[in-house]
N, C-alpha and C positions, 0 to 999 in steps of 0.2 A: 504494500500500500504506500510507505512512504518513495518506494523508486517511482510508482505510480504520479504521486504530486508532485515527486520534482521534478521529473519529466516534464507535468503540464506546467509549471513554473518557467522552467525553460522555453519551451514553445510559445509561452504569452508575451517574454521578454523577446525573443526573435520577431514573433509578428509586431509587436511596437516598434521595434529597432528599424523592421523592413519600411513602415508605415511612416516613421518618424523621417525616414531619408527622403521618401516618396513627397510627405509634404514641403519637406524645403527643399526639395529639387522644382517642384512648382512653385511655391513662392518668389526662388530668385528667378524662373522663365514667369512669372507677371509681373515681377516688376521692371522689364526689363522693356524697351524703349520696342518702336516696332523696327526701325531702323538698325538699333542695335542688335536683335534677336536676328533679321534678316542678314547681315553681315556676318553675325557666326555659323547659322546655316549654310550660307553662302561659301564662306574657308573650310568648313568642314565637307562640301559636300550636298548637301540639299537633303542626305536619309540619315540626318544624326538622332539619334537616341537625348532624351531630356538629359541623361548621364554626363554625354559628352558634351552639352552647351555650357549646362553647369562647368565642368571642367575647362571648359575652352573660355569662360567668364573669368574663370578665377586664375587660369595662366597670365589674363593681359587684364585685369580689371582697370586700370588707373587706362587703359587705353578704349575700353569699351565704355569708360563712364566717361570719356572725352566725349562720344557722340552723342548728340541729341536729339 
C-alpha cells in the first residue's frame, strides 16, 4: 500500500511538472509581439514546436525584445 501512494505521489508531481512547463511555454509565446513571434518562426523554420520558440527567445532575448 504505501509503494502504492508513492507511486501516485510521484505521478501527481510529474503531471504538474509537465503542466507547469506547458503553461509558461504559453505564457512567454502570448506575450510575445506578433512581429517578434513571426521572426523566430521565421529563423527556425516555419514547423517549430512552442519548445523551441521558447528556447530560440531566450538564446537572443535582449534582441527579440529590441523588436516591436
Amino acid at each position: 500500500m504505501k509503494k502504492l501512494k508513492l507511486f501516485g505521489l510521484i505521478l501527481c508531481l510529474i503531471v504538474l511538472g509537465v503542466a507547469g512547463t506547458c503553461d509558461y511555454r504559453e505564457a512567454i509565446i502570448h506575450s510575445l509581439t506578433q512581429e517578434q513571434y513571426m521572426r523566430i518562426l521565421q529563423e527556425l523554420g516555419g514547423t517549430a514546436s512552442d519548445k523551441e520558440i521558447v528556447e530560440k527567445y531566450h538564446e537572443n532575448r535582449i534582441y527579440y525584445d529590441s523588436i516591436k
